[in-house]
Every structure is written in structure tokens, then in C-alpha cells.
TIKE-943719 format. One record per residue (C-alpha): residue in one letter; z, x, y. Coordinates in steps of 0.5 Angstrom, whole numbers, padded with zeros to 4 digits, always signed. Example, Ala and Ser with C-alpha at 12.3 -4.5 7.8 and 13.67 -1.06 7.14 Angstrom:
TIKE-943719
A+0016+0025-0009S+0014+0027-0002
This chain:
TIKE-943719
X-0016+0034+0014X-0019+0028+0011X-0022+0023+0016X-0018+0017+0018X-0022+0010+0016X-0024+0006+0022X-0021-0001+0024X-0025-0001+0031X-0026-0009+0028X-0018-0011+0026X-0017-0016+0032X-0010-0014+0033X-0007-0021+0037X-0007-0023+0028X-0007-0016+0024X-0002-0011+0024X-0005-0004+0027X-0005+0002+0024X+0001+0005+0028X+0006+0011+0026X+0008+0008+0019X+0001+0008+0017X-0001+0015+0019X+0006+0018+0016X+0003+0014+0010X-0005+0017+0011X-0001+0024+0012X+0005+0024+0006X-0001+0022+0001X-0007+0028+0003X-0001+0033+0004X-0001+0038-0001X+0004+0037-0005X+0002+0029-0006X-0004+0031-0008X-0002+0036-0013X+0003+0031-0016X-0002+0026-0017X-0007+0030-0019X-0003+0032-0025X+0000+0025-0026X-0007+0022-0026X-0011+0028-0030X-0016+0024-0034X-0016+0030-0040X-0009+0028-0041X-0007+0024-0047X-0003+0018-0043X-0009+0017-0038X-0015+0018-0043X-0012+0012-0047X-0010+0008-0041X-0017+0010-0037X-0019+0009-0029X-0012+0009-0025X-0011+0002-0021X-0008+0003-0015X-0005-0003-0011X-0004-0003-0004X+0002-0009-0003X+0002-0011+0005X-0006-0008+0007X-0006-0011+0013X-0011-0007+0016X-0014-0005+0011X-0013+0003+0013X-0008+0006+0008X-0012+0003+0003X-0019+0004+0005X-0017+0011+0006X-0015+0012-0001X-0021+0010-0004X-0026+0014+0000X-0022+0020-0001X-0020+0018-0009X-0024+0025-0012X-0018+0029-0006X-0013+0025-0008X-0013+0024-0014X-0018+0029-0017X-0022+0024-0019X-0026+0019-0017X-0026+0013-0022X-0020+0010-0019X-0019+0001-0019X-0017-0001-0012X-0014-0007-0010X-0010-0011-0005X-0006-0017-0002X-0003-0019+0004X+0000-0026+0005X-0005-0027+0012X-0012-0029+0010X-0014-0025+0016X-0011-0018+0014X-0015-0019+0007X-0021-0020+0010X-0021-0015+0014X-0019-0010+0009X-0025-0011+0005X-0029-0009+0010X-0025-0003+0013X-0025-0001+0005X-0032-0002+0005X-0034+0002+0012X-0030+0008+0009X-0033+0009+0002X-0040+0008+0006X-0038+0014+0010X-0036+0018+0006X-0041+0017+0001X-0048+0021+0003X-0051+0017-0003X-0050+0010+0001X-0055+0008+0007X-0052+0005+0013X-0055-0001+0013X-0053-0002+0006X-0045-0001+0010X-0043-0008+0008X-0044-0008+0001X-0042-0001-0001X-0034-0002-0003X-0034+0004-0009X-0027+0003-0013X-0025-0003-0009X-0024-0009-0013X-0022-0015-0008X-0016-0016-0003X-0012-0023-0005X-0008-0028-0001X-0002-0027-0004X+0005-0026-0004X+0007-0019-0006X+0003-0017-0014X+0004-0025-0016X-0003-0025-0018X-0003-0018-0022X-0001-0018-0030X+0005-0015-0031X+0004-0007-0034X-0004-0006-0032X-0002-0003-0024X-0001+0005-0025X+0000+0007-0017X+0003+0002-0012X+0003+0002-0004X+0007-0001+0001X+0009-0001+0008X+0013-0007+0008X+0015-0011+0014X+0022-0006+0016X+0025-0009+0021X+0031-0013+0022X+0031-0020+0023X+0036-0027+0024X+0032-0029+0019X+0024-0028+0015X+0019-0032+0017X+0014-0037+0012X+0011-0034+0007X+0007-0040+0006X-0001-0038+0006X-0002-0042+0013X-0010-0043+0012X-0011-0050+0013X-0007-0049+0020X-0012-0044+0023X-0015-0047+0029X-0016-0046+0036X-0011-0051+0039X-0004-0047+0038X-0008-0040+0036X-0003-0036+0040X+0004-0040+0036X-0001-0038+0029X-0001-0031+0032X+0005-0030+0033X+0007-0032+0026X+0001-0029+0023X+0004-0022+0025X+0011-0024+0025X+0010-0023+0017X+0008-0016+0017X+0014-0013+0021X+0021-0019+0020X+0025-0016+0014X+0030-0021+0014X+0037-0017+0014X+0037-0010+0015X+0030-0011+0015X+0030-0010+0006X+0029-0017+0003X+0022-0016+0002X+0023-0009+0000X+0028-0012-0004X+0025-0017-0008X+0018-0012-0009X+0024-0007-0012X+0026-0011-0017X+0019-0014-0020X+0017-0006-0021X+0019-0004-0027X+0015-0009-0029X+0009-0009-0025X+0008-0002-0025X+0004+0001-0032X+0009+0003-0038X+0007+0010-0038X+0004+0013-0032X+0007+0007-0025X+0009+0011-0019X+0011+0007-0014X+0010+0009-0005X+0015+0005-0001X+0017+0006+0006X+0023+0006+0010X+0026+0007+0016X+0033+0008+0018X+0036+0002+0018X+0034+0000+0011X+0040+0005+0009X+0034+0009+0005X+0040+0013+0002X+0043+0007-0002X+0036+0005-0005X+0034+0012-0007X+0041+0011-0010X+0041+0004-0013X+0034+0007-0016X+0037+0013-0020X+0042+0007-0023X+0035+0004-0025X+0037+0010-0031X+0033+0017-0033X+0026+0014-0035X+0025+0013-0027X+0026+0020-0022X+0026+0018-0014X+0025+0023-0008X+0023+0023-0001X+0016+0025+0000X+0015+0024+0007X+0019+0023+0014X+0016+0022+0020X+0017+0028+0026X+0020+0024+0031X+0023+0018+0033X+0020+0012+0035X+0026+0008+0038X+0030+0006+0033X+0025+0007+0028X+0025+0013+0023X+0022+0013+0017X+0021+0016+0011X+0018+0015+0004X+0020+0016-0002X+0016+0016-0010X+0019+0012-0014X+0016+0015-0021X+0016+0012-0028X+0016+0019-0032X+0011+0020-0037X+0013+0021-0045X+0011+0027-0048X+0009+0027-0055
């Protein structure tokens, strides 16, 4: 079992806390069955990946910072291949932050080679984690693997997206808080206006050849209907369930499901 990276330093009254959906995630990606697949997919002697070169993985939501952290340090057993370019976005400052440094933690103890003193500095495949809504800032066509834990749960409505960074002060912190978590799990009608709205932009986010996509639902987002919808996207795109959670967490049950971009064989 791959080690799960640490967020001992993620303050929780401003960031999501990894909680069952991240670990469900942590899990479906170092399962056997995930990590062969992307093994394949991403196998740098094959034509498509020795012209497109080293995957970009995208974490869109990193919150914490764990699913991403976990990815990168772990990219040689994911993957099979350490080469991987990782890069997030969140919409809350905080969340990218903090991210960063649970990325760099994670590479730091993974790697033997990286001193702990040098712990801040070390952040092997990682890019940057943005402040930014969904893949906004990412060229169209150049993101090979995305991740997302969107915001799932059902609300009256969804909050401001809007970056609040010249509002972070200390009169009204608590009422910022709120606000600042409330992005990472109000989603809108039945929880899927995020969801949504990441699904259209993907055909074209995604690379052309090689894009695969891992999203999380739970059972009030009527994943049934979104597999469907996918399959409607036609026969370049192949969609299934990957991972389901082993119990019930209130009302919560979640799955998730790849969405992948079927390679052409010449």
C-alpha cells in the first residue's frame, strides 16, 4: 500500500480535509487494475506517448493538496514512469497554497535522494497549482490525465466563484471561512452544475490522442445518467466505473468513474 501523503498543516476551518472521497480516489488510482491501465496508456515506448512525451496530469479542486501530492510521489507505481508534469487549480488561494507544500512534503519523503532540510524546495513533477476556475488558465488539447472531486452536494444554489483574495482579513474570518469551504462541496442542483460544466469543456481540455479523465459522483448526482450522457459523446470516448466507495456515508455514495479518449492505432 502506497503511503498516504501528510496535510497535518492544511488548516481545516478554510480547506477541505481529505475525507472518504479523497481516500476512495487515493485507493481507485493504486488499485491494480488503475495502475495497469495507466501503465499501458501512458507506456513511453508507445508511438502516441513517445511524440506527445511526459503525461500532464491535472488535479482540477486540489483542496488539500493530498490526491495530487499522492500522484506525483507515487507517479513511477502509478504510472510506471516518473516523468510525469503535475499541475492544479483551486478556486480558494488557501486550497493552492497549500497544495504546493503537501505536493512537495510527499515528493520529499518519497525520494532518498532529497534531504529534509531541502523538504520545501523539493517538489519533483510539480508545476504550480493556480487560483483559477476549473482548467481556465490550461491550453486546450495539452492536459493528458484529469482529476476531479468536484463540489457534490446538492444545494438551493452555488456560491461565488469569484477569487475573494482582497476580502481575506481578520474582521469577518469566520463568515470568509464559511464561504471559502462552501466551494468545495455546494453543487448547485443535484450537486452536478460543476460536474457539468468540467464535462463539457472536456473534449477539449483533454489531449487529443491520449486524455482520460477521473471524476467522482455520488448517488444523487444520478451517475447512471452521466455514464449515459458520455456514451452519447460517440465511439472515440469509452466510460466506466472504476471505483465505488464500501459503504455509506449518510446519503453519500460515491463512485467514480474513467472517462477515456481512445487511442488511435496506426
Amino acid at each position: 500500500m502506497l503511503p498516504t501523503p501528510s496535510t497535518s498543516h492544511v488548516d481545516p476551518n478554510r480547506i477541505y480535509e481529505p475525507a472518504e472521497d479523497s481516500y476512495l480516489l487515493l485507493d481507485t488510482l493504486s488499485s491494480a487494475a488503475e495502475t495497469d491501465f495507466l501503465s499501458q496508456h501512458f507506456h513511453s515506448n508507445s508511438a502516441v506517448n513517445k511524440a506527445a512525451g511526459s503525461p500532464v496530469i491535472l488535479e482540477v479542486g486540489t483542496g488539500s493538496g493530498v490526491v495530487l501530492a499522492f500522484v506525483t510521489a507515487h507517479a513511477n507505481s502509478i504510472f510506471g514512469r516518473s516523468d510525469i508534469l503535475a499541475v492544479g487549480s483551486d478556486i480558494n488561494y488557501f486550497a493552492c497554497s497549500a497544495s504546493q507544500k503537501t505536493v512537495r512534503q510527499a515528493c520529499a519523503e518519497t525520494d532518498p535522494n532529497t534531504a529534509r532540510e531541502n523538504v520545501a524546495s523539493s517538489s519533483n513533477g510539480l508545476l504550480t497549482v493556480l487560483c483559477a476556475d476549473i482548467a481556465s488558465p490550461f491550453r486546450l488539447g495539452v492536459i493528458d490525465m484529469l482529476i476531479f472531486n468536484p463540489p457534490y452536494v446538492p444545494s438551493s444554489q452555488l456560491p461565488d466563484f469569484s477569487p475573494q483574495l482582497e476580502v481575506i482579513e481578520e474582521d469577518g474570518r469566520s463568515e470568509i471561512d464559511s464561504h471559502l469551504l462552501s466551494l468545495s462541496y455546494e453543487g448547485g442542483k443535484d450537486g452536478m452544475e460543476v460536474t457539468e460544466r468540467l464535462l463539457e469543456q472536456l473534449p477539449n481540455v483533454l489531449n487529443k490522442d491520449r486524455g482520460i479523465a477521473y471524476i467522482l459522483l455520488c448517488q444523487q448526482n444520478r451517475p447512471e445518467e452521466v455514464v449515459a450522457d458520455i456514451r452519447a459523446w460517440g465511439n472515440t470516448w469509452a466510460v466506466e466505473v472504476v471505483g465505488r466507495s464500501g459503504r455509506q456515508a449518510g446519503w453519500e455514495k460515491l463512485q467514480i468513474i474513467r472517462i477515456c479518449r481512445l487511442l488511435e492505432v496506426n
